[in-house]
C-alpha positions as CSV (number, residue, x, y, z in Angstrom):
1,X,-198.3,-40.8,13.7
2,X,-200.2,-43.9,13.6
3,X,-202.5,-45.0,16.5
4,X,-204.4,-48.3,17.1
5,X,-208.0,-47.6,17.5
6,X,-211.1,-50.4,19.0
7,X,-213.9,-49.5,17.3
8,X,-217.0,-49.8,19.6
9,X,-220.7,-50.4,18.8
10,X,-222.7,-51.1,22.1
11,X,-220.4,-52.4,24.6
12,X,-218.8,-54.8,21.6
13,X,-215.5,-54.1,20.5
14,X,-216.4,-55.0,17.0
15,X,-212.5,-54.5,15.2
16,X,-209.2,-53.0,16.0
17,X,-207.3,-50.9,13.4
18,X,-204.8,-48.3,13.5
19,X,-205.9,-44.8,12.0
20,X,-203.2,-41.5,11.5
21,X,-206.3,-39.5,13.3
22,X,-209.0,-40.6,15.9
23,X,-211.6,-39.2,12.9
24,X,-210.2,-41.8,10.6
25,X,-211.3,-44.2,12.9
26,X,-214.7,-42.7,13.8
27,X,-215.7,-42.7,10.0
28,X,-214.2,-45.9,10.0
29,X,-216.2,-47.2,12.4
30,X,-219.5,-45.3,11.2
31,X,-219.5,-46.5,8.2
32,X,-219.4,-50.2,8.9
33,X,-221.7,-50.2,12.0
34,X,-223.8,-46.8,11.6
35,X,-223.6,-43.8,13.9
36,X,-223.9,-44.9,16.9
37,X,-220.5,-46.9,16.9
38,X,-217.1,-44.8,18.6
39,X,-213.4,-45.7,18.4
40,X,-211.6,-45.2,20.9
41,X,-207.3,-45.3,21.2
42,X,-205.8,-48.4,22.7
43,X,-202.4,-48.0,22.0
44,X,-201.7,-49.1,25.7
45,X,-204.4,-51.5,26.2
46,X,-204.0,-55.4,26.6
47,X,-207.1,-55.5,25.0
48,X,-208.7,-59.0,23.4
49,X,-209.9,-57.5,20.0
50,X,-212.4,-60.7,19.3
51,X,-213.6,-60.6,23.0
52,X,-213.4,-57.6,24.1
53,X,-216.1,-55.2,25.7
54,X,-216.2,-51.6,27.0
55,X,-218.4,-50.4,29.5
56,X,-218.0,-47.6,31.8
57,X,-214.9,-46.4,30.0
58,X,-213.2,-49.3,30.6
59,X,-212.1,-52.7,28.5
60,X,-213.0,-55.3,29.4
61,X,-211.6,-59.0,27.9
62,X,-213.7,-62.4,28.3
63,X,-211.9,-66.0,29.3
64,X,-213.0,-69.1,28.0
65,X,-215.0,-69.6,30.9
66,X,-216.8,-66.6,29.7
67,X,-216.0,-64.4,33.1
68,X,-215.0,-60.6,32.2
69,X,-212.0,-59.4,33.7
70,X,-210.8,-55.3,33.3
71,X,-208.0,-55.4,30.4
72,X,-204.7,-54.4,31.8
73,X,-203.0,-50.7,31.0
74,X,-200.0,-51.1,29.8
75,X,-197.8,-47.8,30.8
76,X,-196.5,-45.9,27.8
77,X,-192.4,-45.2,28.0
78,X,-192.9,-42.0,29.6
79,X,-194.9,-43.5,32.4
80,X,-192.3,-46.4,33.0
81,X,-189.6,-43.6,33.1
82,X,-191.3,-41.4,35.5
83,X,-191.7,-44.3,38.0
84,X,-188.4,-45.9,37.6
85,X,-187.4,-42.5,38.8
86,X,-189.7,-42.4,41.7
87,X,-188.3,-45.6,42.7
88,X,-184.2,-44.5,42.4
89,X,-185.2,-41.6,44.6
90,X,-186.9,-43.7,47.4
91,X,-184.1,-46.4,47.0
92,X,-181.1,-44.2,47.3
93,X,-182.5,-42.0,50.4
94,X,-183.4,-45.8,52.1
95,X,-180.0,-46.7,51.1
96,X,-178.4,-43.6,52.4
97,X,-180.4,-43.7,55.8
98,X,-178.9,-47.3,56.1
99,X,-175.2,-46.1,55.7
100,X,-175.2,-42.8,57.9
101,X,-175.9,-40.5,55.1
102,X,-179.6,-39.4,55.0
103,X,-181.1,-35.9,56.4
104,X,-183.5,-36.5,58.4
């Protein structure tokens, strides 16, 4: 399976590409920028890959103003399931509290 990868040197994201292995990327990444750049997966970040930083373990993207601002996770299918399904639960006992038909 293909994943997309930032690769980092510093707190610059210096490219994005998508790798079959987070190695791939690594040597990827080493090989342009020397060993101190990492890749790291960002599949489900909303990540500016010209202006894009990472620090702390976190993206970051820059405006035009130049102002950082944390890039946005975007939640994988699995996530989005799981919390429709929290919110069905917590609709239909409010529902059935409103009709006479919640335990209490």
């Amino acid at each position: 399976m293909l994943n997309k990868y930032a690769l980092i040197v510093g707190e610059d994201v210096f490219d994005v590409g998508v790798f079959r292995t987070r190695e791939d990327a690594f040597y990827v990444a080493r090989a342009i920028k020397g060993n101190t750049a990492i890749a790291i997966n960002v599949e489900n970040v909303a990540l500016d890959y010209k202006n894009g930083k990472y620090k702390n373990g976190k993206f970051y993207n820059i405006d035009e103003n130049g102002n950082e601002y944390e890039a946005e996770i975007i939640p994988t299918q699995e996530q989005e399931i799981d919390g429709l399904k929290t919110a069905n639960e917590q609709l239909t006992l409010a529902l059935a509290s409103i009709i006479g038909g919640g335990s209490e």
